[in-house]
mmCIF file of the protein (N, C-alpha, C, O) and its ligand, coordinates in Angstrom:
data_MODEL
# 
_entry.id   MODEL 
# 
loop_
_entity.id 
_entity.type 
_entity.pdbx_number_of_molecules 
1 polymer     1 
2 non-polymer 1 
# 
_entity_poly.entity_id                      1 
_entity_poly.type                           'polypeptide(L)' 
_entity_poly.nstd_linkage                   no 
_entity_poly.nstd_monomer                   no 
_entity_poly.pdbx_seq_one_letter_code       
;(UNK)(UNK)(UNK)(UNK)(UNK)(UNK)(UNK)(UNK)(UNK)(UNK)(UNK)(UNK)(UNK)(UNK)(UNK)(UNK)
(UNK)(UNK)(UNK)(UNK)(UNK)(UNK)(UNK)(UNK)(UNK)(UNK)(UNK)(UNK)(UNK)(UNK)(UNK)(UNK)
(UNK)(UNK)(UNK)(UNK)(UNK)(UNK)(UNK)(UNK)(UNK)(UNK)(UNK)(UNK)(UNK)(UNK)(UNK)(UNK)
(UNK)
;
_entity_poly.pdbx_seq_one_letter_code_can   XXXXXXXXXXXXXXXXXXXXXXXXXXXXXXXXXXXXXXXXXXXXXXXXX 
_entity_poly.pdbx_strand_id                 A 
# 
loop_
_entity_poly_seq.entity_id 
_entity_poly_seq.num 
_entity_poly_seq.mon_id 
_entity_poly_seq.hetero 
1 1  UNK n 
1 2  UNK n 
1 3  UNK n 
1 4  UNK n 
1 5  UNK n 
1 6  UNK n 
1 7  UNK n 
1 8  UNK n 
1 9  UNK n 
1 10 UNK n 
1 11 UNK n 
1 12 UNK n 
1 13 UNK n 
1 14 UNK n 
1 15 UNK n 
1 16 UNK n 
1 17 UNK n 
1 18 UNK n 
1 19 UNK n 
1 20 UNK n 
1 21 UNK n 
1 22 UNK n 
1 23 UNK n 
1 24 UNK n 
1 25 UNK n 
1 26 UNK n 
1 27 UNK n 
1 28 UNK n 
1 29 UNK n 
1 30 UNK n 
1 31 UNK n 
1 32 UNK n 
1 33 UNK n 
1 34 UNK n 
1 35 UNK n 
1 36 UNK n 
1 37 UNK n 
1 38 UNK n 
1 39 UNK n 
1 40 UNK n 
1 41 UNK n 
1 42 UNK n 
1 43 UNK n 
1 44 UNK n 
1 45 UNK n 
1 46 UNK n 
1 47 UNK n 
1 48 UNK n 
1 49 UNK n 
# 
loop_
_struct_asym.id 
_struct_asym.entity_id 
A 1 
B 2 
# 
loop_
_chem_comp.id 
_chem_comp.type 
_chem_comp.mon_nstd_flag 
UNK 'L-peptide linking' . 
ZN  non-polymer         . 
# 
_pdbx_entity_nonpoly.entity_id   2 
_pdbx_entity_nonpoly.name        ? 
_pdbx_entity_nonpoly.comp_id     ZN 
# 
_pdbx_nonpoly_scheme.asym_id         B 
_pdbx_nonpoly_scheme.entity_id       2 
_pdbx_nonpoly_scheme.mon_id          ZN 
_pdbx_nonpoly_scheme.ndb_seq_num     1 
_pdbx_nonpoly_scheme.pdb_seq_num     101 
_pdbx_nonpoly_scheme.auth_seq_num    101 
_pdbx_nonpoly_scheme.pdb_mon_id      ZN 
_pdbx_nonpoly_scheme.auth_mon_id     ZN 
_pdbx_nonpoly_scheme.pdb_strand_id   A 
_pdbx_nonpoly_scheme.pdb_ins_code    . 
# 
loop_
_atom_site.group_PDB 
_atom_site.id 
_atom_site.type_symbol 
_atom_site.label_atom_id 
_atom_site.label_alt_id 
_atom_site.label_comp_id 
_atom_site.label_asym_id 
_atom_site.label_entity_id 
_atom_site.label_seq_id 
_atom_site.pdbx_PDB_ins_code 
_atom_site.Cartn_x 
_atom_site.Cartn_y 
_atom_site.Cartn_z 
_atom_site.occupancy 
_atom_site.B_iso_or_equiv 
_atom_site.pdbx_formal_charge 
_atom_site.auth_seq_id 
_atom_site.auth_comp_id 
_atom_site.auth_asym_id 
_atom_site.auth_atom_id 
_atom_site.pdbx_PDB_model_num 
ATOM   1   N  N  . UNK A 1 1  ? 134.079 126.845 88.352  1.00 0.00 ? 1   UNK A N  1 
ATOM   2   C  CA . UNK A 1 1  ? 133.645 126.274 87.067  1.00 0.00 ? 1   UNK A CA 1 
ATOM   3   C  C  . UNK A 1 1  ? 132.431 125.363 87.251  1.00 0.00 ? 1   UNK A C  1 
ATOM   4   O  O  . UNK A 1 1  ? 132.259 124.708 88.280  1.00 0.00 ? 1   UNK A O  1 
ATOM   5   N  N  . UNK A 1 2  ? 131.613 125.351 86.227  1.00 0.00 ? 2   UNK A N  1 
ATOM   6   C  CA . UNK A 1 2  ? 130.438 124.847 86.731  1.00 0.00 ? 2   UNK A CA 1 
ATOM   7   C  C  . UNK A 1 2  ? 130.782 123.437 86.064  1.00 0.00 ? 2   UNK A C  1 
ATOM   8   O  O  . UNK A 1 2  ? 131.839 123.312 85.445  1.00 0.00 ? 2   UNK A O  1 
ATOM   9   N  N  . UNK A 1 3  ? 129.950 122.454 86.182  1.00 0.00 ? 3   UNK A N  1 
ATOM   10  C  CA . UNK A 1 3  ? 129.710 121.184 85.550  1.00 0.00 ? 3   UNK A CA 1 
ATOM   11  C  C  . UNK A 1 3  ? 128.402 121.211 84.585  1.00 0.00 ? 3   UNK A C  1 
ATOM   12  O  O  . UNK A 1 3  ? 127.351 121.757 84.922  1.00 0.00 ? 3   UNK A O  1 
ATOM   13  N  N  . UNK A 1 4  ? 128.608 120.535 83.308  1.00 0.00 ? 4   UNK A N  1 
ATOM   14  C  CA . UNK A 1 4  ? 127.182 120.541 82.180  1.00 0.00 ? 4   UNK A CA 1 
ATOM   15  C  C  . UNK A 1 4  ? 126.449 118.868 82.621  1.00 0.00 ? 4   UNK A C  1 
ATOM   16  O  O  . UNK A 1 4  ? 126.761 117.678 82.664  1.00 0.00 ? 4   UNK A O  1 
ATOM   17  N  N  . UNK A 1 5  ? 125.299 119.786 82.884  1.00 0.00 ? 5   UNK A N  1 
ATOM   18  C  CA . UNK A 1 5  ? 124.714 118.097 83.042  1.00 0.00 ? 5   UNK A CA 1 
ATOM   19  C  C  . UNK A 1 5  ? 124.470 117.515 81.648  1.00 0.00 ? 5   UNK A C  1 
ATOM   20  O  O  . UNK A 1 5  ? 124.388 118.077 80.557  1.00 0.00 ? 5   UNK A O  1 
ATOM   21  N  N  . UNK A 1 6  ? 124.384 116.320 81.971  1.00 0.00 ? 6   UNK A N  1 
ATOM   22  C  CA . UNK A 1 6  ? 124.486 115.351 80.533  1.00 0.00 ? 6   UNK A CA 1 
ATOM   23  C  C  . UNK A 1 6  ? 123.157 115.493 80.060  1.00 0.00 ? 6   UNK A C  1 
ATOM   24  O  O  . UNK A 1 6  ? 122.111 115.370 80.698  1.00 0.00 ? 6   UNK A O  1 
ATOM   25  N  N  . UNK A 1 7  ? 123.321 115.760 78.896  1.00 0.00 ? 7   UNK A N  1 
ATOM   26  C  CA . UNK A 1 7  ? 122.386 116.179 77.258  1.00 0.00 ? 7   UNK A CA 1 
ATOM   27  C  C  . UNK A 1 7  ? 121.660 114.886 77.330  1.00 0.00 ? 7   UNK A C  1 
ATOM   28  O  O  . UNK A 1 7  ? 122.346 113.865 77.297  1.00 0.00 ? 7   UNK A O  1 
ATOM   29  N  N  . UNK A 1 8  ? 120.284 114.776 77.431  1.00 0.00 ? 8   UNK A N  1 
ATOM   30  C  CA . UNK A 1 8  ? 119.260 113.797 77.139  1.00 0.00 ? 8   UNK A CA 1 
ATOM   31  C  C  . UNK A 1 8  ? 118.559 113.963 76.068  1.00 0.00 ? 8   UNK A C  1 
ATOM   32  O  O  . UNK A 1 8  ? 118.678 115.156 75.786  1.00 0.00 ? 8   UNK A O  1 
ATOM   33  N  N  . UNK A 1 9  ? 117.771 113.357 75.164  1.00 0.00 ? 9   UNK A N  1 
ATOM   34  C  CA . UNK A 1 9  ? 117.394 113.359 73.819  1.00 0.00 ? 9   UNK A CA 1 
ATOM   35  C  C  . UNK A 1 9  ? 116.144 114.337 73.581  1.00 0.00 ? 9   UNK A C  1 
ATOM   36  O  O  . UNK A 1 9  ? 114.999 113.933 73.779  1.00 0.00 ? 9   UNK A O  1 
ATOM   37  N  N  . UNK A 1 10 ? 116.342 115.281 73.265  1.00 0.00 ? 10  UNK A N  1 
ATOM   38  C  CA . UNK A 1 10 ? 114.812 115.943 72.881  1.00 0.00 ? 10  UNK A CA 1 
ATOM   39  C  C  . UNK A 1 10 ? 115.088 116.719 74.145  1.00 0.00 ? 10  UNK A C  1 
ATOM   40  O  O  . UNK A 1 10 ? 116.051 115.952 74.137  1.00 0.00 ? 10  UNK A O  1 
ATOM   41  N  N  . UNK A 1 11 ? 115.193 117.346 75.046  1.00 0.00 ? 11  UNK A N  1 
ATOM   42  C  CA . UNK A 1 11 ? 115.168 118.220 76.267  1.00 0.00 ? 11  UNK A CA 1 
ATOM   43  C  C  . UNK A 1 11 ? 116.312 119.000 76.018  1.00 0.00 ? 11  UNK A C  1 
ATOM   44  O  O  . UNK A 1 11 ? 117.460 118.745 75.653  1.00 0.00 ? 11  UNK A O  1 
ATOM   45  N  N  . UNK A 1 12 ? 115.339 120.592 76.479  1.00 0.00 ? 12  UNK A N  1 
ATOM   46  C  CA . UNK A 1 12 ? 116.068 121.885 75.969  1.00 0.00 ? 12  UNK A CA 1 
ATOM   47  C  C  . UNK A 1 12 ? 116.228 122.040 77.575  1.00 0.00 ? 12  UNK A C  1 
ATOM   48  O  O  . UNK A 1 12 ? 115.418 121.723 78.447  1.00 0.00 ? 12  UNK A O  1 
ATOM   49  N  N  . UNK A 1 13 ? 117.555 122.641 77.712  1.00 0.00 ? 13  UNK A N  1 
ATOM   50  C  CA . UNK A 1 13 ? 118.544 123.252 78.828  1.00 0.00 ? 13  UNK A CA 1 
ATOM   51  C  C  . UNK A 1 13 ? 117.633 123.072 80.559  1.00 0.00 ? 13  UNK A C  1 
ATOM   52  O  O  . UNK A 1 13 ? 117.959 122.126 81.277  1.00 0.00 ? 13  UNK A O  1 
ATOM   53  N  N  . UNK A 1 14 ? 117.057 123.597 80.808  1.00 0.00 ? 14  UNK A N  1 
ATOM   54  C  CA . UNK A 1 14 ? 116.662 122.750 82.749  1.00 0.00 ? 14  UNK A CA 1 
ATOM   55  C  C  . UNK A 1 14 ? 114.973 122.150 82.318  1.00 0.00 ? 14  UNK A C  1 
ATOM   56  O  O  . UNK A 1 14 ? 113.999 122.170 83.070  1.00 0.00 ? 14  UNK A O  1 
ATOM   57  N  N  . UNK A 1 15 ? 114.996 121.875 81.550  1.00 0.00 ? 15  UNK A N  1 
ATOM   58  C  CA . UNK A 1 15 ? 113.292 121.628 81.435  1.00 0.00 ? 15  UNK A CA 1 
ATOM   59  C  C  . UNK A 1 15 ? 114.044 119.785 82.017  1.00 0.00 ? 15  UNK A C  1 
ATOM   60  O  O  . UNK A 1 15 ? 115.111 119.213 81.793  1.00 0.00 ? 15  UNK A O  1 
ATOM   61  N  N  . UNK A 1 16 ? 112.707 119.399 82.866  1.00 0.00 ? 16  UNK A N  1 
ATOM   62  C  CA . UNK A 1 16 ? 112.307 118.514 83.585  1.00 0.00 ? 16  UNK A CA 1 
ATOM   63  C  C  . UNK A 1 16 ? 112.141 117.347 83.326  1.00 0.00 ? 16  UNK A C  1 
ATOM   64  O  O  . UNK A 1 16 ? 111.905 117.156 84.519  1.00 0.00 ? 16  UNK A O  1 
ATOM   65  N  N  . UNK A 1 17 ? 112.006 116.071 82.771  1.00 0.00 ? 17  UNK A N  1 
ATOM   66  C  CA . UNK A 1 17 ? 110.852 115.174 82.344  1.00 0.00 ? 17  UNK A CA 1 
ATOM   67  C  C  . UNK A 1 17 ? 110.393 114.377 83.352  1.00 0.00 ? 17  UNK A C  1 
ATOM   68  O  O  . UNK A 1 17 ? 111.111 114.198 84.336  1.00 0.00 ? 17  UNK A O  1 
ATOM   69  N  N  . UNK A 1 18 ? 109.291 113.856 83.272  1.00 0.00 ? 18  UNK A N  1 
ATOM   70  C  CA . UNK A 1 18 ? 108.422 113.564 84.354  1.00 0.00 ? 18  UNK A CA 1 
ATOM   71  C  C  . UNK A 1 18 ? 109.225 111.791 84.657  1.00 0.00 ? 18  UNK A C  1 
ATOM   72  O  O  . UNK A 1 18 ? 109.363 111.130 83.627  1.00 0.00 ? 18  UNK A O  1 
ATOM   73  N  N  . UNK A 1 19 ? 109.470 111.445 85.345  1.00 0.00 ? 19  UNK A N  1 
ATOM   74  C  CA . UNK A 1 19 ? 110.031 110.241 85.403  1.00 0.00 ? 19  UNK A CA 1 
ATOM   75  C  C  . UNK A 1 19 ? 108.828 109.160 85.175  1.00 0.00 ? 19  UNK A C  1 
ATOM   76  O  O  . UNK A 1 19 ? 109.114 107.968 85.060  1.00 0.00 ? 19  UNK A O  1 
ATOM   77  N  N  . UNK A 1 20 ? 107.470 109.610 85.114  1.00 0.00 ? 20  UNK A N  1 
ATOM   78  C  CA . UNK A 1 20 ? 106.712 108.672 85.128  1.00 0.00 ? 20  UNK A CA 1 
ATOM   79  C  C  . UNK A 1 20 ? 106.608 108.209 83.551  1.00 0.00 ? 20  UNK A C  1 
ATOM   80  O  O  . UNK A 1 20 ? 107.124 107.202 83.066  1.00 0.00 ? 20  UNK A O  1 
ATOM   81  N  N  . UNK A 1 21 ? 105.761 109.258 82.830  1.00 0.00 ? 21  UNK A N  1 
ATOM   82  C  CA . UNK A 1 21 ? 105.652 109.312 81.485  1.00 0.00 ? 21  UNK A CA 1 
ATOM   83  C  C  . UNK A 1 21 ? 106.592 109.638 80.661  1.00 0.00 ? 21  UNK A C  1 
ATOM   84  O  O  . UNK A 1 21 ? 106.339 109.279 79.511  1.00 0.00 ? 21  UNK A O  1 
ATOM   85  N  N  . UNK A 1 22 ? 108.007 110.411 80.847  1.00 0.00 ? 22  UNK A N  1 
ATOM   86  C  CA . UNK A 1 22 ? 109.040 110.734 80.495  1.00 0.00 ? 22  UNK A CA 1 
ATOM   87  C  C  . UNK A 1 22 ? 108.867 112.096 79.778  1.00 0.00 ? 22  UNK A C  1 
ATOM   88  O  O  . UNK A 1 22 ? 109.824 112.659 79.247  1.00 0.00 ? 22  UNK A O  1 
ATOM   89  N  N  . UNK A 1 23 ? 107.422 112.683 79.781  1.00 0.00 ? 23  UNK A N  1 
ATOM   90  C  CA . UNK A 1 23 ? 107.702 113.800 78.864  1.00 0.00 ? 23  UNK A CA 1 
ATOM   91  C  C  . UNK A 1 23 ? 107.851 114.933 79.743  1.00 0.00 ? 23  UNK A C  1 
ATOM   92  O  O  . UNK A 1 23 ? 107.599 114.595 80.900  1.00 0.00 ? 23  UNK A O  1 
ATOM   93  N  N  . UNK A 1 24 ? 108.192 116.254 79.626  1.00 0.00 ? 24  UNK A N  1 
ATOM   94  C  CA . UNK A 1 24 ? 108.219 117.417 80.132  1.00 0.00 ? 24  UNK A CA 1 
ATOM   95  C  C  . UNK A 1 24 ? 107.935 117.630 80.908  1.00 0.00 ? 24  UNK A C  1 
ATOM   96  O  O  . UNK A 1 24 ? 106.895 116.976 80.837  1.00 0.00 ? 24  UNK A O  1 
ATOM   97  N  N  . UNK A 1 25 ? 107.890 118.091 81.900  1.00 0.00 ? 25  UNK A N  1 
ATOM   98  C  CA . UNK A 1 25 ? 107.159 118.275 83.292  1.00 0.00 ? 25  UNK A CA 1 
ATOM   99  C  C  . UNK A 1 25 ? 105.704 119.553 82.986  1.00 0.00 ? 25  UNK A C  1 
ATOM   100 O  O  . UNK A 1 25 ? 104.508 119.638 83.263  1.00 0.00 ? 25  UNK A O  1 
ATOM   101 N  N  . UNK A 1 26 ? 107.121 120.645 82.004  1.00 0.00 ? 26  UNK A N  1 
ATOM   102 C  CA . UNK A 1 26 ? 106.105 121.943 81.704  1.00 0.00 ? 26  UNK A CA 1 
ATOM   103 C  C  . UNK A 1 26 ? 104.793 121.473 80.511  1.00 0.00 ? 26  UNK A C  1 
ATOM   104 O  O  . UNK A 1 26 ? 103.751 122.106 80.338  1.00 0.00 ? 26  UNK A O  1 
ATOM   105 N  N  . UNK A 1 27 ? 105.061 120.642 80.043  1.00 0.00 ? 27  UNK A N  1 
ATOM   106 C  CA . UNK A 1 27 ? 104.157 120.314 79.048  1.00 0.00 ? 27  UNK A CA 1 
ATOM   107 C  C  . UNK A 1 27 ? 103.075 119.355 79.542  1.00 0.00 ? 27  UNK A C  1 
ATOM   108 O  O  . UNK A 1 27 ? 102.316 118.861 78.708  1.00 0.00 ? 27  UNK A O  1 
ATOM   109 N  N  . UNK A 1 28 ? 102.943 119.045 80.886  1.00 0.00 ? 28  UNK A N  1 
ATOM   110 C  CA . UNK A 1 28 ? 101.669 118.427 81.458  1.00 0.00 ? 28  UNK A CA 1 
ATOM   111 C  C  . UNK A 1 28 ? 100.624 119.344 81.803  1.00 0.00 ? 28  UNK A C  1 
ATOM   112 O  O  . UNK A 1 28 ? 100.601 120.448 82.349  1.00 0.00 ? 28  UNK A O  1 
ATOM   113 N  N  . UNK A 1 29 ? 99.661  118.470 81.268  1.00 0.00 ? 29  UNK A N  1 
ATOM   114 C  CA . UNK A 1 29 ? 98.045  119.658 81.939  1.00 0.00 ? 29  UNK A CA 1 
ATOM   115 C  C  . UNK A 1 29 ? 98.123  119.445 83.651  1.00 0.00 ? 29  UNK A C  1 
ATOM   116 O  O  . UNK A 1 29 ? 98.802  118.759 84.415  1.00 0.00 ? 29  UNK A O  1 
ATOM   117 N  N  . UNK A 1 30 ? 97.238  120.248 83.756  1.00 0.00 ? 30  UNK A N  1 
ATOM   118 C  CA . UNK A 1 30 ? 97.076  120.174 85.539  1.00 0.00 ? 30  UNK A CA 1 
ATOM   119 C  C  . UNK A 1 30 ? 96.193  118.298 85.655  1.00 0.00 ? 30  UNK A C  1 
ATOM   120 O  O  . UNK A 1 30 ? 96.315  117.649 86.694  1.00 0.00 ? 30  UNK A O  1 
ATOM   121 N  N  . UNK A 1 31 ? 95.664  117.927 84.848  1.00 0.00 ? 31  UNK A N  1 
ATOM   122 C  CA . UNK A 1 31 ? 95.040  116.474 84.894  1.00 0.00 ? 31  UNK A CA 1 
ATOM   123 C  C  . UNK A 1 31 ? 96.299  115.517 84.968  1.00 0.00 ? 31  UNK A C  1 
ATOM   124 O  O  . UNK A 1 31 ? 96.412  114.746 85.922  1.00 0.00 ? 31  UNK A O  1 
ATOM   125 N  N  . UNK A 1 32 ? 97.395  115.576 83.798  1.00 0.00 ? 32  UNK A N  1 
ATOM   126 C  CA . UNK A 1 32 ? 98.318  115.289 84.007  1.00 0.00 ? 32  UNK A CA 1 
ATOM   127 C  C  . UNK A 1 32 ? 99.158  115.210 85.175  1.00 0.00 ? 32  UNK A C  1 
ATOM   128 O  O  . UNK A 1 32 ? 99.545  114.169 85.706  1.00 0.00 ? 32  UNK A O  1 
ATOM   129 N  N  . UNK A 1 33 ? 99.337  116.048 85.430  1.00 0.00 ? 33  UNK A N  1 
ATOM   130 C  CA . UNK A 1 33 ? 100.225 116.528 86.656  1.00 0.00 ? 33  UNK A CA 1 
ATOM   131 C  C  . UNK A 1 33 ? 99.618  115.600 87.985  1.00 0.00 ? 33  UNK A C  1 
ATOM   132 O  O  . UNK A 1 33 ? 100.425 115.090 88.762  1.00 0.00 ? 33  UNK A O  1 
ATOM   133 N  N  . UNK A 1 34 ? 98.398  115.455 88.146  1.00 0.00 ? 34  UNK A N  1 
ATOM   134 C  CA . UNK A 1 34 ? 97.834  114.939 89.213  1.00 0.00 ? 34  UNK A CA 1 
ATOM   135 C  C  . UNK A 1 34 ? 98.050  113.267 88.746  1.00 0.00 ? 34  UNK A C  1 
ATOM   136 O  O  . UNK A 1 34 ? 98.865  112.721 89.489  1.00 0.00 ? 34  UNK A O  1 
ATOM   137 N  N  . UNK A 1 35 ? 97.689  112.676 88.054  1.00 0.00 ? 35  UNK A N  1 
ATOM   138 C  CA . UNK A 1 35 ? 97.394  111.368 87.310  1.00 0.00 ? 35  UNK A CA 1 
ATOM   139 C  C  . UNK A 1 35 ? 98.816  111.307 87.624  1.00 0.00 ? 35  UNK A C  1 
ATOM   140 O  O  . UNK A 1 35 ? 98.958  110.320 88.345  1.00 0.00 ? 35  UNK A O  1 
ATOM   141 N  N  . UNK A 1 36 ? 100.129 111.978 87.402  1.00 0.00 ? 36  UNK A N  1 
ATOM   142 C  CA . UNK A 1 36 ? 101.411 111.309 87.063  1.00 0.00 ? 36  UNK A CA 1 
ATOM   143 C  C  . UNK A 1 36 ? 102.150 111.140 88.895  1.00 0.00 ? 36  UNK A C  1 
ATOM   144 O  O  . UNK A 1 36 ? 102.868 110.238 89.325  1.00 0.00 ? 36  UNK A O  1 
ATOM   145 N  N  . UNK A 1 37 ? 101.753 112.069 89.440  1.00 0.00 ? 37  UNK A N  1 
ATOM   146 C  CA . UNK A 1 37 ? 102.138 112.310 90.703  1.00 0.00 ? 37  UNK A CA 1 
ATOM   147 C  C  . UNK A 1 37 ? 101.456 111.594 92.060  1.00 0.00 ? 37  UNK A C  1 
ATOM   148 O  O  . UNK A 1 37 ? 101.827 111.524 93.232  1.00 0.00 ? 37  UNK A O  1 
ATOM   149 N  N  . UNK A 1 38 ? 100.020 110.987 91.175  1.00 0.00 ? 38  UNK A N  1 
ATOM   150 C  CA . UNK A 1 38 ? 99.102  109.475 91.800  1.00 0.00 ? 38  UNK A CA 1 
ATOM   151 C  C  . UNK A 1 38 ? 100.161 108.570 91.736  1.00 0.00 ? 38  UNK A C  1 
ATOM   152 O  O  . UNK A 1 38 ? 100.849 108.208 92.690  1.00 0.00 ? 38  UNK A O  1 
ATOM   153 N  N  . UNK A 1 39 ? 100.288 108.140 90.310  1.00 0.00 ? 39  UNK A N  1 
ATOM   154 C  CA . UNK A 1 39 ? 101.401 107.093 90.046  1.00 0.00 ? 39  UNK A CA 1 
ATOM   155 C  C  . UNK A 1 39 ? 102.819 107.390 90.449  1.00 0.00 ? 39  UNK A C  1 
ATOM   156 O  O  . UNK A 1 39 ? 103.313 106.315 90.791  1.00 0.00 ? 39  UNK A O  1 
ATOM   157 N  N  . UNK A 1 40 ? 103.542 108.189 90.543  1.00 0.00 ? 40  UNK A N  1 
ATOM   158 C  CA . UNK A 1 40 ? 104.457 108.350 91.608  1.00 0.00 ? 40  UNK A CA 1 
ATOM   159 C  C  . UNK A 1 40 ? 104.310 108.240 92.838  1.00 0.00 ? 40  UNK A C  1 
ATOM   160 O  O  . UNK A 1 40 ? 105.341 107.991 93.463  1.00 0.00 ? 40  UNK A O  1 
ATOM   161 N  N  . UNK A 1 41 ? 103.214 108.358 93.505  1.00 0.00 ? 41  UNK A N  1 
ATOM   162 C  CA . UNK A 1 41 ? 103.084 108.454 95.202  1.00 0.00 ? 41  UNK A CA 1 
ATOM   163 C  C  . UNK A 1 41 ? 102.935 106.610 95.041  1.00 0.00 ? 41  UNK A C  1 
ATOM   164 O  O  . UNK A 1 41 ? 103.832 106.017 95.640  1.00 0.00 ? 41  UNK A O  1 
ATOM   165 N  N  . UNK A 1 42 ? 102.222 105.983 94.532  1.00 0.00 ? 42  UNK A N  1 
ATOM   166 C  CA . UNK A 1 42 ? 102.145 104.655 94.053  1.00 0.00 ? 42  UNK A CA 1 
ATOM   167 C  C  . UNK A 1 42 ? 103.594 103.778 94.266  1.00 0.00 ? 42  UNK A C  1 
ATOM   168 O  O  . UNK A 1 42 ? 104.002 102.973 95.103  1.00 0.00 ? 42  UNK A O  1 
ATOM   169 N  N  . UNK A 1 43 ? 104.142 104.410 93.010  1.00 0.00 ? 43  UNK A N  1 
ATOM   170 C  CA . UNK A 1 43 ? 105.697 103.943 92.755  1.00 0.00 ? 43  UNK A CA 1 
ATOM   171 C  C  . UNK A 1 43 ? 106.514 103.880 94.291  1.00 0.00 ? 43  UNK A C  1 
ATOM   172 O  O  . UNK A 1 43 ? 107.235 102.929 94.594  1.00 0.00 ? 43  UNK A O  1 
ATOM   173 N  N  . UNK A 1 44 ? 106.329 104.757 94.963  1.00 0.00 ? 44  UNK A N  1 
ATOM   174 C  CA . UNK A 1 44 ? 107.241 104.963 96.080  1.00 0.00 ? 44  UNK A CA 1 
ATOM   175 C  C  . UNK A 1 44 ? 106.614 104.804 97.072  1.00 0.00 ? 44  UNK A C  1 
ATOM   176 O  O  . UNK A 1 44 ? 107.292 105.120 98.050  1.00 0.00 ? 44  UNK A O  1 
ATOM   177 N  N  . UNK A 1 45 ? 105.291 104.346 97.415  1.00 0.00 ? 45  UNK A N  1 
ATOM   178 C  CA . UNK A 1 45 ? 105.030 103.376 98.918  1.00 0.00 ? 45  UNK A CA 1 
ATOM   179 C  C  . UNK A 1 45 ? 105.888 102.191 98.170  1.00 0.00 ? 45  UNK A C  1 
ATOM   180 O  O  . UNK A 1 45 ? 107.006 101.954 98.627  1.00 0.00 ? 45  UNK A O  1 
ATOM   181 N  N  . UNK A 1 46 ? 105.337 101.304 96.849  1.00 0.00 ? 46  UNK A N  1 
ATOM   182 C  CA . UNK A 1 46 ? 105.486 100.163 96.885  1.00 0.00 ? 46  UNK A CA 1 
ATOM   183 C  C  . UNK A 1 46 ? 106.693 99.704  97.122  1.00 0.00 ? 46  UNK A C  1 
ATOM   184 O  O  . UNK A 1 46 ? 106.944 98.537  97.421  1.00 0.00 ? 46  UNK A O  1 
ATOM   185 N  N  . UNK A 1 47 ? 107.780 100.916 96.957  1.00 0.00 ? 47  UNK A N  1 
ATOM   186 C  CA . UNK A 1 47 ? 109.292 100.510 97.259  1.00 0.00 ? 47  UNK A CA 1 
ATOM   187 C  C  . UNK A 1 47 ? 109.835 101.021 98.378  1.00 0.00 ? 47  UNK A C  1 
ATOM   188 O  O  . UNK A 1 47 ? 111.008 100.821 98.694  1.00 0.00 ? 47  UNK A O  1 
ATOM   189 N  N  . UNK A 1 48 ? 108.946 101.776 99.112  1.00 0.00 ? 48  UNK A N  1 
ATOM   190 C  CA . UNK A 1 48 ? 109.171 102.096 100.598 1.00 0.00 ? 48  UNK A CA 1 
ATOM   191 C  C  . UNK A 1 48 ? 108.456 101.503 101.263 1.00 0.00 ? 48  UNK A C  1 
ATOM   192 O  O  . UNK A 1 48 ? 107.926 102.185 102.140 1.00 0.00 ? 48  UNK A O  1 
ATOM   193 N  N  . UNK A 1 49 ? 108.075 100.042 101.223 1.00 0.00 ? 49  UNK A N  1 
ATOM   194 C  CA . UNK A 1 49 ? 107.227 99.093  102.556 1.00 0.00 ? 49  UNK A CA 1 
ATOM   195 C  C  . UNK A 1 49 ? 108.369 98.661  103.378 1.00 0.00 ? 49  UNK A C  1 
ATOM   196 O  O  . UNK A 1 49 ? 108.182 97.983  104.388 1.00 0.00 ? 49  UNK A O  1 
HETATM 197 ZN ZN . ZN  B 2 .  ? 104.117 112.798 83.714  1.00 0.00 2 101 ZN  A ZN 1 
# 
């Protein structure tokens, strides 16, 4: 039996959201994608020193 992951607001069945900006993962431009994944590499030195 499988387990349902818990229903988040506005997100249809495995779509992603970006933990940075919170929206979609699929709905970022490739500018996006780079800009959000700067600020993630960011996010995680500053809490991995
Ligand atoms: Zn993003």
């Amino acid at each position: 039996m499988m387990t349902e992951p818990p229903k988040s607001e506005g997100s249809e069945g495995s779509e992603e959201n970006c933990p940075i900006c919170n929206k979609p993962k699929s709905k970022h431009t490739p500018e996006k994608v780079l800009e959000c994944s700067k600020k993630m590499r960011e996010f995680q030195d500053a809490k991995e020193e």
